[in-house]
Each structure stands twice: as structure tokens, then as C-alpha cells.
MDTraj code that builds the backbone (N, CA, C; nanometers):
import mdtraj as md
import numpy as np

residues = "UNK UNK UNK UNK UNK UNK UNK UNK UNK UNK UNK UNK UNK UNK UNK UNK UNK UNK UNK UNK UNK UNK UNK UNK UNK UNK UNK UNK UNK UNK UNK UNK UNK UNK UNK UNK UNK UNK UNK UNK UNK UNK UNK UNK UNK UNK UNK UNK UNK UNK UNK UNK UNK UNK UNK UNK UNK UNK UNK UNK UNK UNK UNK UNK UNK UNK UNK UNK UNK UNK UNK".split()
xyz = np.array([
    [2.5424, -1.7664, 0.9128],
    [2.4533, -1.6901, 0.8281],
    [2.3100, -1.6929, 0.8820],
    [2.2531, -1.7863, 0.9299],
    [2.1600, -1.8426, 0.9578],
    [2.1009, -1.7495, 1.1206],
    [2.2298, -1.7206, 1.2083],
    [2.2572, -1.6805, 1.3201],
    [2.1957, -1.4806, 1.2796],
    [2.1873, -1.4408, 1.1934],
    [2.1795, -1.2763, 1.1861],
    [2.0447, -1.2708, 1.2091],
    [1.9721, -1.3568, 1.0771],
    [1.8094, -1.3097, 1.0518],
    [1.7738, -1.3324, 1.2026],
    [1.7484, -1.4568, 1.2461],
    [1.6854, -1.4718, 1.4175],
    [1.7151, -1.3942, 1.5166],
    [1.8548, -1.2910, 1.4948],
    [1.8848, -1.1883, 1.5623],
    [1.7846, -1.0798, 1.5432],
    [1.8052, -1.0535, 1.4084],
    [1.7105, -0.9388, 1.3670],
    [1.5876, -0.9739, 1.3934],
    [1.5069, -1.0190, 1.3846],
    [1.3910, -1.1022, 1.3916],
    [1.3148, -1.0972, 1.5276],
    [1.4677, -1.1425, 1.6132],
    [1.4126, -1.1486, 1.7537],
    [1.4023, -0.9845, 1.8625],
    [1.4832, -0.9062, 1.7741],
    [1.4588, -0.7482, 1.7835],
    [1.3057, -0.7211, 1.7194],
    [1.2874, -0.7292, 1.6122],
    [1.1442, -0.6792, 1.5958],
    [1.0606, -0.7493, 1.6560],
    [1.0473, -0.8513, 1.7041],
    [0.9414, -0.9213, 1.8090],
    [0.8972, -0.8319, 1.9279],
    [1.0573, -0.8380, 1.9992],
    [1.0675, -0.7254, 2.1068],
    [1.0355, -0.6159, 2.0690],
    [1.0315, -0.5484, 1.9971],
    [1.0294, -0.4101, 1.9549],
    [0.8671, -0.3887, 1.9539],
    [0.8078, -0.4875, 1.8861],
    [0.6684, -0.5207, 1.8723],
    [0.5718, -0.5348, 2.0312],
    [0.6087, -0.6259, 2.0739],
    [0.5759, -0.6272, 2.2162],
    [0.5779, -0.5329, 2.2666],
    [0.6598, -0.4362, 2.3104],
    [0.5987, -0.2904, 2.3837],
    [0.4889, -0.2217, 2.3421],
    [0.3820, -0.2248, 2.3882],
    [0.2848, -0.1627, 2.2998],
    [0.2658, -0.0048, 2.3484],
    [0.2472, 0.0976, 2.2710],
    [0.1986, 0.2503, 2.3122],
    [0.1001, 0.3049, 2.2473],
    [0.0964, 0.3871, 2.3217],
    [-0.1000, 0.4707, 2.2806],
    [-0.0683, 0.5687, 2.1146],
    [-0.1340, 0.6364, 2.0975],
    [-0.0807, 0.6468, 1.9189],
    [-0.0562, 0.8256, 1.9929],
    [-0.1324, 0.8890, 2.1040],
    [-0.0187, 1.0227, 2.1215],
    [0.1363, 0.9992, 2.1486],
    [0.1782, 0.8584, 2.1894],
    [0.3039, 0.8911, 2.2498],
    [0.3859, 0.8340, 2.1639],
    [0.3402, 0.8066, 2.0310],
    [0.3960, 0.8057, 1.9000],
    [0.5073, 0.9058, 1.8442],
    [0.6290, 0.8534, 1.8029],
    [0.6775, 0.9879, 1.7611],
    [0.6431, 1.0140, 1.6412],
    [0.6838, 1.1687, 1.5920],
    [0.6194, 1.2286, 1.4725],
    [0.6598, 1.1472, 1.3646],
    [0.5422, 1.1607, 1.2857],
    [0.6013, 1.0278, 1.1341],
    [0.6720, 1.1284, 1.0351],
    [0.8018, 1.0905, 1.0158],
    [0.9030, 1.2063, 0.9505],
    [0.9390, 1.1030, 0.8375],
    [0.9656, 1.1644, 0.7392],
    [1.0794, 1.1250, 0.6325],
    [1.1914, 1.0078, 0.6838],
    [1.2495, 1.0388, 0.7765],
    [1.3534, 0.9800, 0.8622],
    [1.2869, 0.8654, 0.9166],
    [1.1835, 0.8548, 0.9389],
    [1.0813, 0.7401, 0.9976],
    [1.0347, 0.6674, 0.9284],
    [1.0706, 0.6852, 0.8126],
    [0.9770, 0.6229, 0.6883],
    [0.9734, 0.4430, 0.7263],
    [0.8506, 0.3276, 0.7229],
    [0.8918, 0.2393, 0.7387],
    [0.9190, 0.1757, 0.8802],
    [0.8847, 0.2642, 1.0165],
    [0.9348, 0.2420, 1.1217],
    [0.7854, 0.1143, 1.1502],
    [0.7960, 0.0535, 1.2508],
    [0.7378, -0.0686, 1.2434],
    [0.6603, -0.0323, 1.4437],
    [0.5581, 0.0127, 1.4479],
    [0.5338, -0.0086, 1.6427],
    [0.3813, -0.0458, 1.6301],
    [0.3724, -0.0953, 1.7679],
    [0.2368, -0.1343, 1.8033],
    [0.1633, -0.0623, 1.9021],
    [0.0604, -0.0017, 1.8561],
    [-0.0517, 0.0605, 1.9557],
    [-0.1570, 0.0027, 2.0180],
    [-0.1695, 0.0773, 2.1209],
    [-0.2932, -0.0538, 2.2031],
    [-0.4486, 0.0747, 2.2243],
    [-0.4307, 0.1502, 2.1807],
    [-0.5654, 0.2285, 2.1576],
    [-0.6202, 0.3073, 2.0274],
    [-0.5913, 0.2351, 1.9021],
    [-0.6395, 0.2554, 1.7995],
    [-0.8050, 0.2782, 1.8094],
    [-0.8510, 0.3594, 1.7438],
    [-1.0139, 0.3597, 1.7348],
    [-1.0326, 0.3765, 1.5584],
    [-1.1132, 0.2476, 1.5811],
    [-1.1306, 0.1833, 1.4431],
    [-1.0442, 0.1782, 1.3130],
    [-0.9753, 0.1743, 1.3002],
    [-0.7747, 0.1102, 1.2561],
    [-0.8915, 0.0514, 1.0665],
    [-0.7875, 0.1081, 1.0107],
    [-0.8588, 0.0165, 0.8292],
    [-0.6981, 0.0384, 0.8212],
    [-0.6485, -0.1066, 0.7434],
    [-0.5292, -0.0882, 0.6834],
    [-0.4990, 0.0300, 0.6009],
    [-0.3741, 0.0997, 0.6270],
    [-0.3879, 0.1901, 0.5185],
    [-0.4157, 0.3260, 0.5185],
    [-0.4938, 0.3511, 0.6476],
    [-0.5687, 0.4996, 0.6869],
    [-0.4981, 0.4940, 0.8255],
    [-0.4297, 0.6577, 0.8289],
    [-0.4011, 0.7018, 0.9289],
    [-0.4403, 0.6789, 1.0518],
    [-0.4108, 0.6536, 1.1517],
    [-0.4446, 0.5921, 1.2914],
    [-0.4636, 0.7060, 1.3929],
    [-0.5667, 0.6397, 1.4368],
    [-0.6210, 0.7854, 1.5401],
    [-0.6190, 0.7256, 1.6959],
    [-0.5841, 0.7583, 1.7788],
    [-0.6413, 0.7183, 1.9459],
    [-0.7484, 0.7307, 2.0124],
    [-0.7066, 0.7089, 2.1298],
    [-0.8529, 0.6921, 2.2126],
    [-0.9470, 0.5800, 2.1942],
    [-0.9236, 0.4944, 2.1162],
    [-0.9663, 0.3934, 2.1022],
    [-0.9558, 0.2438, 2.2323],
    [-0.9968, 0.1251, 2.1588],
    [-0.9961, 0.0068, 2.2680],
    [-0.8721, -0.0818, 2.1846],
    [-0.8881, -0.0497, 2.0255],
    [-0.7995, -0.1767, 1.9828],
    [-0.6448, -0.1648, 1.9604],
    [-0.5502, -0.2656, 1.9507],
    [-0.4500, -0.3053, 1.9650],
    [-0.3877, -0.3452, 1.8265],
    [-0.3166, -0.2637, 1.7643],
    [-0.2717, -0.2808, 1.6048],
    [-0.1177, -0.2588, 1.5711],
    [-0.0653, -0.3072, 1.4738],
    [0.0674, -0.2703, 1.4544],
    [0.1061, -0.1508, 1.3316],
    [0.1249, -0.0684, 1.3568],
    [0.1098, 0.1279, 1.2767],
    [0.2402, 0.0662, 1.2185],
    [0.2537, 0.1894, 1.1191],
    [0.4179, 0.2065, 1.0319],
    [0.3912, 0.2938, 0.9661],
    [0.4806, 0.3828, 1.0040],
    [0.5228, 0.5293, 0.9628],
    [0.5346, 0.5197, 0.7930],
    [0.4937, 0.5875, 0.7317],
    [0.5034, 0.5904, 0.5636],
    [0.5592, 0.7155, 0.5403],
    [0.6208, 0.8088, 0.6295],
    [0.6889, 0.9239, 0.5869],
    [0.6065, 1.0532, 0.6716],
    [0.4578, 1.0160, 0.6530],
    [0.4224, 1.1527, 0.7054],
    [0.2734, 1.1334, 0.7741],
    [0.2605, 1.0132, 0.7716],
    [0.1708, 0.9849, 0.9059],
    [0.1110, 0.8357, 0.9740],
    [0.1575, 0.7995, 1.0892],
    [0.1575, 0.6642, 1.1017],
    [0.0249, 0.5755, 1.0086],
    [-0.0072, 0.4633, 0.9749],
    [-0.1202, 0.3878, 0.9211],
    [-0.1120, 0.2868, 0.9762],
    [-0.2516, 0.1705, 0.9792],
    [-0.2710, 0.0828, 1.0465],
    [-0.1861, -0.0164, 0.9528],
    [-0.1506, -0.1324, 0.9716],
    [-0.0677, -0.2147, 0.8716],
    [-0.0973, -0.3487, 0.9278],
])
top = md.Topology()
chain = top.add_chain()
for i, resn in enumerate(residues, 1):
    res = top.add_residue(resn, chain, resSeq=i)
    for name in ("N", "CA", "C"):
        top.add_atom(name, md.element.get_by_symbol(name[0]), res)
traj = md.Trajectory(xyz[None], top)
């Protein structure tokens, strides 16, 4: 039992670690709702507010249905 979560767990780590720029984001859809990635050129990131590029900083986004946010 114990053996699943650290599976799962150790997927979103990895998943986390790849970091991408917020154009090469895919579109935040319905279907995306909840998706979990990390960007490395956020410009100026507030939890909560849509995430823009071209930036310097490095944040972890999640799709809420219809447009990534800083989280």
C-alpha cells in the first residue's frame, strides 16, 4: 500500500523537474483542469493570476480550466 503513493509522488517530482517557458505551455482546457508544470520564465507570477512569460522567474503554474496560474 505504502509502495503506490512514492510511485505517484516520485512521477510528480519528475514531472516537476522539467521546467518550460509559459509559450510552450499547452492550452489550459477543461481537459487540463488541475494539470500541475513548472515554468522557468514567469514575469512577476502572484499566486492565483494568470502567468505571463518572458520573464527571469521559475514557478510551478496549474491549469484551472482556462488559463494556467501561478500556484
Amino acid at each position: 500500500m505504502i509502495r503506490e503513493p512514492l510511485t505517484i509522488l516520485g512521477l510528480i517530482v519528475m514531472l516537476l523537474a522539467i521546467g518550460s517557458t509559459v509559450a510552450t505551455l499547452p492550452s489550459c482546457t477543461a481537459a487540463l483542469a488541475g494539470t500541475i508544470r513548472y515554468v522557468t520564465d514567469a514575469l512577476a507570477p502572484a499566486i492565483g493570476v494568470t502567468v505571463a512569460g518572458a520573464g527571469a522567474v521559475s514557478v510551478i503554474v496549474v491549469c484551472n480550466g482556462t488559463a494556467w496560474i501561478a500556484g
